[in-house]
C-alpha positions as CSV (number, residue, x, y, z in Angstrom):
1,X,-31.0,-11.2,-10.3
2,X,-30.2,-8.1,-12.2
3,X,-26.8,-7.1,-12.1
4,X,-25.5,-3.7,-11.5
5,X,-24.8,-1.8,-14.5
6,X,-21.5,1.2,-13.9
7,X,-22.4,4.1,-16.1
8,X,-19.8,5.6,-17.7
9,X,-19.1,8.8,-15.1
10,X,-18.6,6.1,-12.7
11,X,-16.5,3.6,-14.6
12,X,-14.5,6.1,-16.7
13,X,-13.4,3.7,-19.9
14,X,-10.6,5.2,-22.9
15,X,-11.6,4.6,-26.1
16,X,-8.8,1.8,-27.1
17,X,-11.1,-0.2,-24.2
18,X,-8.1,0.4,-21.4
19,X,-9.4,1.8,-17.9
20,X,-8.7,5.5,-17.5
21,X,-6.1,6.8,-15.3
22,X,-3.7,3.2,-15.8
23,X,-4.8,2.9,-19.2
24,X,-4.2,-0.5,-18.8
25,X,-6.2,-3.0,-20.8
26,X,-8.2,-6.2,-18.7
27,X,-6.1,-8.5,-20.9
28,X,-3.1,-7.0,-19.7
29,X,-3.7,-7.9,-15.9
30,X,-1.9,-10.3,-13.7
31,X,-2.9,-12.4,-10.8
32,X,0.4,-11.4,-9.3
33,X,0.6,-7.6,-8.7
34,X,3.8,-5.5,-7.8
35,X,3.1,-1.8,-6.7
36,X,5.9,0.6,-6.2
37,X,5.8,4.6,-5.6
38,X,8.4,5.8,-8.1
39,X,8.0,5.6,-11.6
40,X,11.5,4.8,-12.4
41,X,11.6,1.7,-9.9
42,X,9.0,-0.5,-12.2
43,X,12.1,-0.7,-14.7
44,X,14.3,-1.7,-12.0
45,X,11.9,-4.5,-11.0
46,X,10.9,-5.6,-14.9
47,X,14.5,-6.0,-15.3
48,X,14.3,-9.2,-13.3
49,X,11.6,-10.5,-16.1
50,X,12.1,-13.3,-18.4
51,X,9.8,-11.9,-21.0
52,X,7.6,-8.6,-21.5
53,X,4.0,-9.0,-23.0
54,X,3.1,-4.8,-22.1
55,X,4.5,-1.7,-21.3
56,X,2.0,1.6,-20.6
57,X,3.2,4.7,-19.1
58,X,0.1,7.3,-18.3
59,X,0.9,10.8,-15.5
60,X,2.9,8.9,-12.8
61,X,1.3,5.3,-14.0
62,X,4.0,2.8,-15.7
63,X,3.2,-0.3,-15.8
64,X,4.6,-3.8,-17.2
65,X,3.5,-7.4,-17.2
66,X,6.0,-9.7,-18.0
67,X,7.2,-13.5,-16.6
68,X,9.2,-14.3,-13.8
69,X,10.2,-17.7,-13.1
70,X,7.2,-19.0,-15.4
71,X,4.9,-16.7,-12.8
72,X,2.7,-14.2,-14.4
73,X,3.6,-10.3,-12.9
74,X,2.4,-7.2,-13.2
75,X,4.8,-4.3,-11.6
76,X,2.7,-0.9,-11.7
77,X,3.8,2.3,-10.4
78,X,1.4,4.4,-7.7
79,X,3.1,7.6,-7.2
80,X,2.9,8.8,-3.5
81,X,-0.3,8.7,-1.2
82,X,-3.1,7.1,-0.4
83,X,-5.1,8.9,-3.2
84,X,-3.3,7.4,-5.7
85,X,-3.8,3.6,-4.0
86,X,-6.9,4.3,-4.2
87,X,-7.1,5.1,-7.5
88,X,-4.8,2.5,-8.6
89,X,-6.8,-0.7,-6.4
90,X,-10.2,0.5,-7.8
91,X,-8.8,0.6,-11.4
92,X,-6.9,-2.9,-11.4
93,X,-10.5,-4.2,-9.1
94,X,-12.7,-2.9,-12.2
95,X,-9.9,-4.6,-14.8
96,X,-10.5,-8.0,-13.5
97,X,-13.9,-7.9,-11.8
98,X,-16.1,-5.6,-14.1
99,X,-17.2,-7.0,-18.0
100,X,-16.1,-3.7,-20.1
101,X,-18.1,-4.8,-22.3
102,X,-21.6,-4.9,-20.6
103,X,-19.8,-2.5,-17.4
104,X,-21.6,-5.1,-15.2
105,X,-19.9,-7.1,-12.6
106,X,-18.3,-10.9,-13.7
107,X,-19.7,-13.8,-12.0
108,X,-17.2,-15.0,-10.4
109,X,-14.5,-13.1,-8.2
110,X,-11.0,-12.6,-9.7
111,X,-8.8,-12.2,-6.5
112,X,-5.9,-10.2,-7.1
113,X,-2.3,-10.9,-4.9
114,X,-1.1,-7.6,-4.2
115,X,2.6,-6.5,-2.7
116,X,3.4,-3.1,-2.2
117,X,7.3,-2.2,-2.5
118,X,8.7,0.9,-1.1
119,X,10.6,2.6,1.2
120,X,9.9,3.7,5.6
121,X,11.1,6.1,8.1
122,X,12.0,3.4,11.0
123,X,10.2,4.4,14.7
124,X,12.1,1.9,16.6
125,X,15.6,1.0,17.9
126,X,15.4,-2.3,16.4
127,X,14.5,-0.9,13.3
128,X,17.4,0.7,11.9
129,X,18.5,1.6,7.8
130,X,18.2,-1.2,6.0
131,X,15.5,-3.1,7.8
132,X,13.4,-4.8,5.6
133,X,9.8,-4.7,7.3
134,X,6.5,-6.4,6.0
135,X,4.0,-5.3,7.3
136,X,1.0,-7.7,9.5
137,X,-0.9,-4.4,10.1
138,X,-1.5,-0.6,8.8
139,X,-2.7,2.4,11.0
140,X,-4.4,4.9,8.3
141,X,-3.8,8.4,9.4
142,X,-5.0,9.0,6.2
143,X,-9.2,9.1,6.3
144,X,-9.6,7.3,3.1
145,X,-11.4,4.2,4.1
146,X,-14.0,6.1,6.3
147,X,-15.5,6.9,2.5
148,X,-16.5,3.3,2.2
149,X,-19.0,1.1,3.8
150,X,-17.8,-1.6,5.5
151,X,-14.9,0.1,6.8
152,X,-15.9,-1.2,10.1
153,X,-15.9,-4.8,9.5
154,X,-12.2,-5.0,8.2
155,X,-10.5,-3.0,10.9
156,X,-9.1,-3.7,14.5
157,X,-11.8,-1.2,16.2
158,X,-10.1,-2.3,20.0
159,X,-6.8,-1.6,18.6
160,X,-8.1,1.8,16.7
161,X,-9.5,3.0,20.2
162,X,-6.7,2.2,22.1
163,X,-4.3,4.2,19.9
164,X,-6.8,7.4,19.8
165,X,-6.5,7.8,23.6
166,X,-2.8,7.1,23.6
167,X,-2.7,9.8,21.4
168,X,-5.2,12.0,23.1
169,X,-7.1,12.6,20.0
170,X,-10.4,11.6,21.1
171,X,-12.9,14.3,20.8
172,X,-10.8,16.8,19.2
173,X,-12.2,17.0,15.9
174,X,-9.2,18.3,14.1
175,X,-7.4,15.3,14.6
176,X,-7.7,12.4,12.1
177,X,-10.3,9.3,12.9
178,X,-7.2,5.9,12.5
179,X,-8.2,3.1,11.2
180,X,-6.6,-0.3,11.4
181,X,-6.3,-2.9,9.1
182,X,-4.5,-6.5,8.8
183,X,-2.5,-7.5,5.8
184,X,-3.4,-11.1,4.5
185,X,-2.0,-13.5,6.9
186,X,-1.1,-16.2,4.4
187,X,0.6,-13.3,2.0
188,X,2.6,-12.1,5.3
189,X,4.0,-15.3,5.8
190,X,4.9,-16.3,2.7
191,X,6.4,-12.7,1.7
192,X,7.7,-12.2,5.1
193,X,9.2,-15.5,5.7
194,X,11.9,-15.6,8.5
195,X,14.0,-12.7,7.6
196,X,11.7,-9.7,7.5
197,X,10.8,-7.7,10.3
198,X,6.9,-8.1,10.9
199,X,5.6,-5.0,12.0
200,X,2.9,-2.7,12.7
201,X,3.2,0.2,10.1
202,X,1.5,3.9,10.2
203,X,0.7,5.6,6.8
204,X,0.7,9.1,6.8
205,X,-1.0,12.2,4.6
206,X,1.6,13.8,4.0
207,X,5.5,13.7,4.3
208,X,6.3,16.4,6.8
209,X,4.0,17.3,9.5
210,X,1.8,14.2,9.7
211,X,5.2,12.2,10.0
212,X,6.4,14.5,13.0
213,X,8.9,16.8,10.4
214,X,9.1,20.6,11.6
215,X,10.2,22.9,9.1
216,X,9.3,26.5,9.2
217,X,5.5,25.3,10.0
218,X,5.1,24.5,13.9
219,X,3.8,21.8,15.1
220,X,0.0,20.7,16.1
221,X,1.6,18.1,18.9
222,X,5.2,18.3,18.9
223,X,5.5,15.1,21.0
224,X,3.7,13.1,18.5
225,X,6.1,10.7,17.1
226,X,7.1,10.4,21.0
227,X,3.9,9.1,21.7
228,X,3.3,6.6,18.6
229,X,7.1,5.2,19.2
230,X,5.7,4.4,22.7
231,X,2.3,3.3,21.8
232,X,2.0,-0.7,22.4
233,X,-1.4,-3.1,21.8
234,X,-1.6,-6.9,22.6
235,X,2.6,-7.1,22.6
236,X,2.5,-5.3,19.5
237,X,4.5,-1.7,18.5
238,X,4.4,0.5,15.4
239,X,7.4,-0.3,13.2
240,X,7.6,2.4,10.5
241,X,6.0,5.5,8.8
242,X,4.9,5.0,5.3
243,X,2.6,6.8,3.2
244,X,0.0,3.7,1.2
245,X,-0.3,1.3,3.3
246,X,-3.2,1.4,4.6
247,X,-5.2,2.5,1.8
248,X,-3.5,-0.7,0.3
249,X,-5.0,-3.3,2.8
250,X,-8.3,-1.6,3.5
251,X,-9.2,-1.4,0.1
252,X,-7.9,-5.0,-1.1
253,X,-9.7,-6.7,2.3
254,X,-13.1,-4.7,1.1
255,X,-12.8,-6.2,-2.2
256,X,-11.7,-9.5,-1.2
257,X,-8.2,-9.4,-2.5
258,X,-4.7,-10.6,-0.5
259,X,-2.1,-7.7,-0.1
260,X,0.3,-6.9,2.1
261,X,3.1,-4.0,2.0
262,X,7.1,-4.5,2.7
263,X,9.4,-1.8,3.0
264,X,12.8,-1.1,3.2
265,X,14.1,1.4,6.3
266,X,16.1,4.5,4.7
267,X,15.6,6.3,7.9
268,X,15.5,6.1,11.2
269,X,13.6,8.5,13.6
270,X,14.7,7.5,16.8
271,X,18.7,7.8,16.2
272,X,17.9,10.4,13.1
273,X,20.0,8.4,10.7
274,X,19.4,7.7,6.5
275,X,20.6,6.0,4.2
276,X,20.6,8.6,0.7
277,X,22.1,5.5,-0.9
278,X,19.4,3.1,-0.2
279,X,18.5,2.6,-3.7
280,X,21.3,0.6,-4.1
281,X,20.2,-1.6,-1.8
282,X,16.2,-2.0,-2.5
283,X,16.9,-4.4,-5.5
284,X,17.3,-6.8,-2.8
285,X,14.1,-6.4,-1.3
286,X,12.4,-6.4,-5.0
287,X,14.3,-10.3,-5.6
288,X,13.3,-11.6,-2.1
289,X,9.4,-10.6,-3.2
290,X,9.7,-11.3,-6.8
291,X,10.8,-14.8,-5.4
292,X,8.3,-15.2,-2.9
293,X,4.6,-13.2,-4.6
């Protein structure tokens, strides 16, 4: 069988033999993978590291691979959006599942153990600041998996249909198409364990509008955070607004890798209260996966 061969426009590859927009080297990848949105919280979760083996910062890219309790980690900033997870899953796929070398695909399948780490506006009352929330599912409002084939087979179509005519959104082709996709199971309950809440989580294009924010800008349907705080499927209701998960989940279950995102609450949308101090609370969340990846 002859393998598939990436050409170089397609599999972009530096010269020092690191992949483009990480410019992280194959050698440099762990089974173990930590991804956070800000730049500055990859130092915050290295400092828990025993040892440090690399350190590469490229645009809003830092990543470190170091040891944690003799497990091998890598901790890898993403920036914010779904763009970016997809650039960054793609990349750290192509580390450990392409030969840079030949730019043909390995034999064997590398699977990769992904937890994403970051922060959520809370959509329900039992969800306040501070909640810690890991989460079993991810509703992209995004669009970015309808690029790939196969998006079908990975996603909750009953659950995607259900929530498009809660919504009203079917037929009106302005609207974005949802899709659904479950977190690992076996990563959930091990990350999740018995103190996290498990919940259904909505990522979001943007920060603003597509999370129900009016500032001078009106609003397409003002009563949609009304209606996804009301929405409920097979016992289940969405948790939290994020802004990668879904991209996340999709992407690694297309590729055959385990991820799963947990998030800590900063703010709450139904009582309208934050936490602007929460980041001196998120290096709890960071231990509790660092402990449990």
């Amino acid at each position: 069988m002859v393998k598939r061969y990436f050409a170089e426009s397609e599999l972009i590859i530096n010269p020092d033999g690191s992949v483009f927009h990480l410019h992280v080297k194959p050698e440099y990848l762990a089974d173990k993978i930590i991804l956070v949105g800000d730049p500055g919280r990859v130092n915050l979760v290295a400092s828990h590291f025993e040892t440090k083996e690399c350190e590469v910062e490229s645009r809003e890219f830092h990543t470190v691979t170091g040891r944690y309790n003799g497990k091998r980690i890598t901790v890898t900033s993403t920036g914010i959006g779904c763009d970016n997870i997809d650039i960054v899953i793609n990349e750290m796929d192509a580390l450990a599942n392409i030969d840079f070398n030949t730019r043909t695909e390995k034999d064997t399948l590398r699977q990769l153990e992904i937890v994403r780490i970051g922060t959520c506006g809370g959509l329900q009352p039992y969800t306040p600041e501070g909640t810690f929330i890991c989460s079993v599912k991810s509703v992209g409002f995004d669009g970015l998996l309808n690029f790939y084939e196969g998006r079908n087979a990975v996603c909750d179509l009953p659950m995607e249909r259900a929530l498009l005519n809660h919504l009203g959104w079917t037929g009106n082709i302005c609207a974005p198409a949802p899709y659904v996709v479950d977190a690992d199971a076996e990563l959930v309950d091990r990350i999740a364990d018995n103190d996290m809440v498990r919940g259904v989580t909505v990522a979001c294009g943007g920060f603003f509008g597509p999370q129900g924010r009016q500032l001078r800008i009106p609003l397409a349907d003002p009563k949609q955070n009304e209606k996804i705080e009301k929405f409920e499927y097979n016992g289940m209701k969405i948790t939290n607004f994020e802004m990668e998960s879904s991209a996340l989940a999709g992407l690694a279950r297309l590729m055959g890798h385990k991820a799963t995102t947990c998030c800590m609450v900063i703010a709450n949308r139904v009582t309208q209260k934050s936490d602007t101090g929460y980041k001196n609370h998120i290096d709890n969340l960071i231990k509790l996966v660092l402990d449990r990846i």
